[in-house]
C-alpha positions in Angstrom: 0.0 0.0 0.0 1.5 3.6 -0.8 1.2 5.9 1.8 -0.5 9.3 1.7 3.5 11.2 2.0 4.4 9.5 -0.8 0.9 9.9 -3.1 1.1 13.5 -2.1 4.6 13.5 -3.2 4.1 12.2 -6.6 1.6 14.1 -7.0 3.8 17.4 -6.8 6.6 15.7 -8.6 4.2 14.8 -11.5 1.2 17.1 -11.7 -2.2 15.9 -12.4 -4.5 14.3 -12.7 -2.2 11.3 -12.0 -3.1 7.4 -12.1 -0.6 5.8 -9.9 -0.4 1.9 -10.3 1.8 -0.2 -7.3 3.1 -3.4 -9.0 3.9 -4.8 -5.3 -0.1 -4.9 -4.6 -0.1 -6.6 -8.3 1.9 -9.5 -7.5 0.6 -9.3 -3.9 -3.2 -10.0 -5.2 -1.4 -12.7 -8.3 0.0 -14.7 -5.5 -3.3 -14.8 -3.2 -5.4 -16.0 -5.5 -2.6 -18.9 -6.4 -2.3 -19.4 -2.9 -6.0 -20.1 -2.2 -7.2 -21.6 -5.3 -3.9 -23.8 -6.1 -5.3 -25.7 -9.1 -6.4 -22.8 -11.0 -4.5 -21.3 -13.7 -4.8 -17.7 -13.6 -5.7 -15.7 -16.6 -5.9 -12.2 -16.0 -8.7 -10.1 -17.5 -6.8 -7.3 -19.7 -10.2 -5.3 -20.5 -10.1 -4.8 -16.9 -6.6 -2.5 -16.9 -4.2 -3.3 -20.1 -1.6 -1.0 -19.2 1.1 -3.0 -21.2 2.8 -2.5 -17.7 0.7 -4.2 -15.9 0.6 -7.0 -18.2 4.0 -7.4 -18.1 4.4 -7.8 -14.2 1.7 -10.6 -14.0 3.4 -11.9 -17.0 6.7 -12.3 -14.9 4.7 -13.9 -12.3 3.8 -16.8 -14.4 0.2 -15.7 -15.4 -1.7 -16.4 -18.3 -4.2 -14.3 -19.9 -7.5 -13.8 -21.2 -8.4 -11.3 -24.3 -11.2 -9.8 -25.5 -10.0 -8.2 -28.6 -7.2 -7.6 -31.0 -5.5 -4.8 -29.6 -5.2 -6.6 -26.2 -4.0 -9.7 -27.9 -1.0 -7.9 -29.2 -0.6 -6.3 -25.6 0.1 -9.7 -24.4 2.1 -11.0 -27.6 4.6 -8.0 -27.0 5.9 -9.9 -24.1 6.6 -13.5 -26.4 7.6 -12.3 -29.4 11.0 -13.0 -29.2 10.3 -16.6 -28.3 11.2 -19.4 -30.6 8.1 -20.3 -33.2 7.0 -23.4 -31.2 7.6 -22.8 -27.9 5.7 -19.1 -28.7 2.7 -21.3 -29.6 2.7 -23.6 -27.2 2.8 -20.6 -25.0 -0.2 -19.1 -26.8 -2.6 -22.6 -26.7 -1.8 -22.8 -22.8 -2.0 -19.4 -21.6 -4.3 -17.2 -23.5 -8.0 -17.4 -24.0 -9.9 -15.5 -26.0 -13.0 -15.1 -23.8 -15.2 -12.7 -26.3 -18.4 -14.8 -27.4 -19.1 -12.7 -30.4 -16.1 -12.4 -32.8 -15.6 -10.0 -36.3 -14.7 -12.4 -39.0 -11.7 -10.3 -39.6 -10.7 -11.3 -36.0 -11.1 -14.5 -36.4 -8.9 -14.6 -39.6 -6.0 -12.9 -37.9 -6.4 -15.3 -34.9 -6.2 -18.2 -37.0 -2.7 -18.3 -37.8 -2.0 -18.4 -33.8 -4.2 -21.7 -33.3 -6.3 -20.0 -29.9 -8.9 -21.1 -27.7 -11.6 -18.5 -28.1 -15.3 -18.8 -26.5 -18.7 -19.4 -27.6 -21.9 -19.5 -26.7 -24.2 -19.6 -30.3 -24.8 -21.9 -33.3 -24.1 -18.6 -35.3 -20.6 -18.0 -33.6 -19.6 -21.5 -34.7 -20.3 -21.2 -38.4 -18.1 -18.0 -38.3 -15.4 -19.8 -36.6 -15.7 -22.6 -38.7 -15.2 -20.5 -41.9 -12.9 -18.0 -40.9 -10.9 -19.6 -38.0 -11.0 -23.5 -38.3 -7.6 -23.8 -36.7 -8.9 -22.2 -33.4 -10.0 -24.7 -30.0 -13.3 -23.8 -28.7 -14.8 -23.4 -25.5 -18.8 -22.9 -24.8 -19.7 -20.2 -22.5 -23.2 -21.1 -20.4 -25.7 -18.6 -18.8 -25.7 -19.1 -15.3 -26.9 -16.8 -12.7 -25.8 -13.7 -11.7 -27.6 -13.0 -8.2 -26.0 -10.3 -6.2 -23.4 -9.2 -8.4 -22.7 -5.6 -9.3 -22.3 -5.6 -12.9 -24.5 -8.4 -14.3 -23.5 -10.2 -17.6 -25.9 -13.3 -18.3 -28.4 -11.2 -20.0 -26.0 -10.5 -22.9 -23.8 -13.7 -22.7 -24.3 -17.5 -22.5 -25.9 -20.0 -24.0 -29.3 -21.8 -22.7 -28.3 -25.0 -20.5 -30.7 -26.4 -22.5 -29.0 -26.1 -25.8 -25.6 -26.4 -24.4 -24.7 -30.3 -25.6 -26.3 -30.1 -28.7 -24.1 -26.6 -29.6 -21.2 -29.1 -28.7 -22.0 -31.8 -30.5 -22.7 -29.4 -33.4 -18.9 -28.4 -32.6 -18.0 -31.7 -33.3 -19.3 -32.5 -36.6 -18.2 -29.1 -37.9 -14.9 -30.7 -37.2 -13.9 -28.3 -34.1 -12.9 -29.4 -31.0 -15.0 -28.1 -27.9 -12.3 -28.3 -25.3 -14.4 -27.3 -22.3 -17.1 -25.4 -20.8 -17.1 -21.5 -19.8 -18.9 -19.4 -17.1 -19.0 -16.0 -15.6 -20.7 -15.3 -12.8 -20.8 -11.3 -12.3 -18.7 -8.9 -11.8 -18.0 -8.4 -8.1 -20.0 -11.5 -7.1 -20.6 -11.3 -3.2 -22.9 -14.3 -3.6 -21.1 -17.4 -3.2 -23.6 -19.5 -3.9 -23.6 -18.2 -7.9 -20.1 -20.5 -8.4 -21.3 -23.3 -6.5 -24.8 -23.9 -8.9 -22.6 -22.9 -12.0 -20.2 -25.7 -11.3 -23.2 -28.3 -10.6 -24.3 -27.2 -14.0 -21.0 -27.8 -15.4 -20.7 -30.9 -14.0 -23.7 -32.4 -15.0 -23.2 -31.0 -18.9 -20.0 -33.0 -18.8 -22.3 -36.3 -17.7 -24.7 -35.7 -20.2 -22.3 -34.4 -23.2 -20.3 -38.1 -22.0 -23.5 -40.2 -22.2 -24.1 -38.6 -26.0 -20.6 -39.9 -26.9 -18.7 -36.9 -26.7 -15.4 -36.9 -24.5 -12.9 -34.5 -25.8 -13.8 -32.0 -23.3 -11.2 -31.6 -20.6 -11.6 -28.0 -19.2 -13.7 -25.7 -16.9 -13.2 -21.9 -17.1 -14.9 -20.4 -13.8 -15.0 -16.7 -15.2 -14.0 -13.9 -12.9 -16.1 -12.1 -10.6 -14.0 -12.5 -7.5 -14.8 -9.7 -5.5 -12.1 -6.6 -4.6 -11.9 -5.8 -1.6 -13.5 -2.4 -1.5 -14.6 -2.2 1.8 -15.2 -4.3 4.9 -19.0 -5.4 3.9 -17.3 -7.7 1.4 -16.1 -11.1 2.6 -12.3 -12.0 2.2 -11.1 -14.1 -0.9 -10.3 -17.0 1.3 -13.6 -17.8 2.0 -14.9 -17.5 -1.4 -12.0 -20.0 -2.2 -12.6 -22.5 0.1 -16.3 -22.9 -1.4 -14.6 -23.1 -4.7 -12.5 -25.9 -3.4 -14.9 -27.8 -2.2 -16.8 -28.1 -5.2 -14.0 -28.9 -7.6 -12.9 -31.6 -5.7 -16.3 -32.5 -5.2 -17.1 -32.6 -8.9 -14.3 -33.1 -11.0 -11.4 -35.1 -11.2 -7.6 -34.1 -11.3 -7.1 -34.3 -14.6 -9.6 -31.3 -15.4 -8.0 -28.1 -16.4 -9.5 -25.6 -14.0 -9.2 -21.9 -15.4 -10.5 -18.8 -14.4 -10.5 -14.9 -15.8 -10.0 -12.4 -12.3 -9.6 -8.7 -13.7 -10.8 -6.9 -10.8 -9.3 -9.0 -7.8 -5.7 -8.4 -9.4 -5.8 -4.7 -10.5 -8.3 -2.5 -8.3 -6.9 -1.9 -5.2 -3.2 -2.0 -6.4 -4.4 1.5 -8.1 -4.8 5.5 -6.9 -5.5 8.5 -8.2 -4.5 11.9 -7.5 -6.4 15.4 -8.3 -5.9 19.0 -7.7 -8.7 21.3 -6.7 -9.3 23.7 -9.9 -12.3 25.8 -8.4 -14.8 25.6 -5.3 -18.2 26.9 -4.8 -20.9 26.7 -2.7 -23.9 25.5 -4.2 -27.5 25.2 -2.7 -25.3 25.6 0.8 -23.1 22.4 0.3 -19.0 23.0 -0.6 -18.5 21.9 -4.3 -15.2 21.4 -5.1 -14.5 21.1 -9.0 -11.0 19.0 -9.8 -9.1 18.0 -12.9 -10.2 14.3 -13.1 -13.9 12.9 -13.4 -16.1 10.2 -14.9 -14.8 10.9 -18.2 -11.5 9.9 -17.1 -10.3 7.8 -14.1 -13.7 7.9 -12.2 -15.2 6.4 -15.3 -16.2 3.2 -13.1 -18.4 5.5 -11.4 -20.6 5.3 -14.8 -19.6 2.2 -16.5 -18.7 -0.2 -13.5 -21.3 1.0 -10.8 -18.6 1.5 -8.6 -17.9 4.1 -5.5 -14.4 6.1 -5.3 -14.4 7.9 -1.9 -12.8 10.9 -2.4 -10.2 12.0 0.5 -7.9 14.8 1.2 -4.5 15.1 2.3 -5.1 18.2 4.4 -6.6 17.8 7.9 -9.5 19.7 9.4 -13.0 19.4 10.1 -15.3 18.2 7.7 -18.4 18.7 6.0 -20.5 17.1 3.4 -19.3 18.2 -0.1 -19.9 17.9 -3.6 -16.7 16.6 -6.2 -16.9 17.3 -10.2 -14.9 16.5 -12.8 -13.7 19.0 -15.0 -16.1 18.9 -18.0 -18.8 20.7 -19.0 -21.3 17.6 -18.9 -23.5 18.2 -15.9 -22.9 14.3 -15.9 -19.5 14.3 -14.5 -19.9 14.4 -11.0 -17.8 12.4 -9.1 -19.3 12.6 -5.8 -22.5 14.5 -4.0 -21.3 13.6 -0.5 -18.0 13.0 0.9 -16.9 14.4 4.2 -14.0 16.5 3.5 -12.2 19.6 5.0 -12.1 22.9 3.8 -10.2 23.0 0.5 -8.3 25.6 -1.3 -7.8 26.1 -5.1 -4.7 23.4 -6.2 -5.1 21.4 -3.3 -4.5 17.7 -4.3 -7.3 14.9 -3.2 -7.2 11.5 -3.9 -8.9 8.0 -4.5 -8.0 4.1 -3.9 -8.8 0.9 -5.0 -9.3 2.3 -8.3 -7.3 0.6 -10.6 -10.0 -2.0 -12.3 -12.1 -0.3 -15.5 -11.0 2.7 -14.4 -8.4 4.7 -16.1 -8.8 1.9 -19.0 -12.2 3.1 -20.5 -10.8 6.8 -20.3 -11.9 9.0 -22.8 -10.4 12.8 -24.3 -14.4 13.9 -23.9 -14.2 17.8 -23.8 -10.6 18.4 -24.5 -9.1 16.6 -21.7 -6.7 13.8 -21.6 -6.4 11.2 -19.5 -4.5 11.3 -16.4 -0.9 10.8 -16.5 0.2 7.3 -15.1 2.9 6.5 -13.1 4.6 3.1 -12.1 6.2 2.5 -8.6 7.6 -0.5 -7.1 7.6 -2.3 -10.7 
């Protein structure tokens, strides 16, 4: 954790806005989740922060990845390239996935050539990867239920249970191998109980796929969802890991791959922010403080991610409920309508944590203003 001296610091030593990422907390949560969940390969969610820098730190600790498009394809490639031809595609089959359902033919085609695993979770999707990416394993991503979570996917994603063997089996005779099934519970999932029906449901698609006569299948992906630790209402990691235990030992045997895609658990809290106060006001009697980052930028989880940034200050004092804006001119960019800080002055610096997860990575230039400037420590 970086200490307020030190954000404070940076902040003067830099300017702002500034989007300071602490690779210690990155390898700190990489080695958690291997610690509590020993048999499952971790593949990092890029969409969730694909700072190449990031990548590359959970690359040296041994991680593998999952992709959602192109561009963060190449952001992990950048860090193989130089392998030999073979061992770079060995490499590629066992550590990246390419977890996006619904793919652009001319993704597929440039995927081709590097033989991937890539999701599923329609009849449609199959023909196209038939066509346009035949060399490519496949992987069938099921609807399951996404109770409690705080971004909810399986509205938009998955395929019916229902349908699930007979889109494998379609697989098949299209000559593709279906190497496994896929999940993903919600984003932030503080409801247990979501992984353990999902890997039921998995388990009993494998028994009824094996009882059709297909038994090439030899993987579970178990999705991301694995909650950051935000605040103290949510329940720590090791639970949620022993439940996950449980049931994989419960329901399959060793020689299932286990995989699963955490974005959030590795990146959000090893992430801060730091802001200077541009202009202040007093509005409808409440201090409003206006500073030079907002929901356009790094607070763009408070929008897109339904997520909470407390805003603090590095000054001292009594405080009172205040408003926080960005720095736009879209009444939209507010940042906060009540956080308890002191008085502030014009270029005082404030700041935010745990905010490194879809964050400064779906940062736009709206209005003329660039995202904030990032800074590595500890890397």
């Amino acid at each position: 954790m970086i200490s307020k001296a030190k954000l404070q610091q940076l902040g003067r030593t830099h300017g702002t806005p500034l989007f300071v990422v602490d690779h210690d907390e990155l390898r700190r949560n990489y080695r958690e989740f291997r610690k509590y969940l020993p048999r499952v390969q971790v593949y990092f969610a890029v969409k969730a922060n694909p700072l190449p820098e990031i990548v590359r730190t959970l690359y040296k600790e041994g991680a593998s990845f999952d992709v959602a498009s192109m561009p963060e394809f190449k952001i992990v490639y950048d860090n193989i390239r130089g392998m030999p031809a073979r061992q770079r595609q060995e490499w590629i089959w066992d550590k990246i996935i390419y977890a996006n359902p619904n793919k652009p033919v001319e993704t597929l085609e440039e995927l081709n050539q590097y033989k991937p695993l890539v999701t599923f979770d329609n009849a449609e999707e199959l023909l196209k990867i038939k066509e346009h990416a035949p060399q490519a394993g496949v992987v069938l991503r099921l609807k399951v239920l996404n109770t409690g979570a705080m971004v909810e996917l399986s509205s938009k994603f998955g395929a019916d249970p229902g349908e699930a063997v007979d889109l494998i089996l379609m697989a098949d005779k299209l000559g593709l191998t279906c190497e496994g099934l896929s999940f993903h519970v919600g984003s932030q999932t503080t409801n247990f109980d979501n992984y353990v029906q999902a890997l039921g449901l998995c388990a009993s698609l494998f028994k009824e796929a094996r009882d059709r006569g297909y038994t090439k299948m030899n993987l579970v992906d178990i999705g991301g969802g694995f909650p950051a630790p935000y605040d103290e209402s949510v329940r720590p990691f090791r639970e949620l890991a022993k439940v996950i235990n449980q049931e994989l030992g419960r329901l399959f045997p060793k020689d299932i791959q286990v995989l699963a895609e955490p974005g959030r658990f590795l990146v959000a809290n090893a992430a801060y922010t730091v802001s200077k106060v541009i202009g202040k006001a007093v509005r409808d009697g409440k201090p409003s403080y206006y500073i030079n980052d907002g929901v356009y930028h790094s607070y763009s989880g408070i929008i897109f991610d339904h997520c909470k940034y407390p805003v603090r200050a590095f000054k001292k004092g009594a405080t009172r409920i205040s408003a926080v804006y960005g720095p736009t001119c879209d009444a939209l960019d507010v940042v906060s309508m009540a956080e308890n800080l002191p008085e502030l002055d014009r270029d005082d610096l404030v700041y935010s944590e745990k905010i490194g997860a879809y964050s400064h990575a779906s940062s736009t230039n709206f209005n003329g203003f660039p995202p904030a400037k990032v800074v590595h420590v500890n890397v």
